[in-house]
N, C-alpha and C positions, 0 to 999 in steps of 0.2 A: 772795152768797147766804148762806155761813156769818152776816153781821151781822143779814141778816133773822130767820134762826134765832133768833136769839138776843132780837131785839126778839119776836116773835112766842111767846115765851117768857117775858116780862117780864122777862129777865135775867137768869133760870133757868139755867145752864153745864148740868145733867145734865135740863133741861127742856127744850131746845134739841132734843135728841137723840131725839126724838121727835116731831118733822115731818121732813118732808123734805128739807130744804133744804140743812143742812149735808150732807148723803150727794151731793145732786146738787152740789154745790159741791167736794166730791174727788172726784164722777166725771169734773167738768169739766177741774181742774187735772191729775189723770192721765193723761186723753186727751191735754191739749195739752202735756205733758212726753214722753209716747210718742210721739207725733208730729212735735215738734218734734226727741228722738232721735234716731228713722229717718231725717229728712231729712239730721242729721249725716251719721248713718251712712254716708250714699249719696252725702252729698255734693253735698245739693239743698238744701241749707240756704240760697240766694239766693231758691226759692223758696216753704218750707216756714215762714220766719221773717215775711215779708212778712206771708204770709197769719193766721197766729196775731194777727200784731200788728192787722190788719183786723178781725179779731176780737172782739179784745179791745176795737177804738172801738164795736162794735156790740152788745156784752155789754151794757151799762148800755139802754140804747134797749129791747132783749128783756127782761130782766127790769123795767124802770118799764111795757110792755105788760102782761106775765105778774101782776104786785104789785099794781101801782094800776089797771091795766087802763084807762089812759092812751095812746090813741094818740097820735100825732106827726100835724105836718101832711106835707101833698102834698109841700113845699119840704125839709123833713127827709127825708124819705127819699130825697128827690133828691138830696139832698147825699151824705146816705150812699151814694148809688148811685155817684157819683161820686167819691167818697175812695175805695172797694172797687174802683172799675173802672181809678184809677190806681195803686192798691197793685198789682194785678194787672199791668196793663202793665207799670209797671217790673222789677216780678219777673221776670217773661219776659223782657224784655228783657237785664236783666240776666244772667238761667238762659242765656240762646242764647248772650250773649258767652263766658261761663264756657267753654260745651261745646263753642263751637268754639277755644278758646286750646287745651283738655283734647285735643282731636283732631290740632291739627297740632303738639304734643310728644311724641305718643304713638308708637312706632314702629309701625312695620306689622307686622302676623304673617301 
């Protein structure tokens, strides 16, 4: 988004900064830096990393919508429905093993 800025500027680096686009371009990388943290944090980063990077294949799709106002076909977002729905699965999948290995090392209180 920050490249579009900058095309939709003619090149301009302090003409850029007057659409929108580079501001929504570090709201987006913010969010998914705070996001991706918390999952450290918590220690759900099996599941919190998946999803970012799910994401991330679907970022270009949304913004060539949002830009050129270019849909996809039927078969494209089927596919994406299916890359999203097994980035998902295995993240769970994975998340349950984690939390049940995490439970029976854990002592009892």
């Amino acid at each position: 988004m920050a490249d579009v800025a900058l095309v939709r500027a003619g090149g301009d680096f302090f003409g850029q900064l007057s659409n929108p686009f580079p501001y929504i371009a570090l709201s987006f990388g913010i969010c998914a830096t705070v996001v991706t943290q918390f999952g450290f944090l918590r220690a759900r980063a099996l599941e919190v990393v998946p999803a970012v990077n799910s994401a991330a294949i679907i970022t270009p799709l949304v913004l060539e919508v949002i830009i050129y106002e270019a849909w996809p076909d039927l078969t494209q977002f089927l596919l994406i429905a299916v890359i999203v729905t097994g980035v998902y699965i295995l993240s769970v999948g994975a998340a349950a093993r984690v939390s049940e290995t995490k439970e029976k090392h854990e002592p009892a209180t």
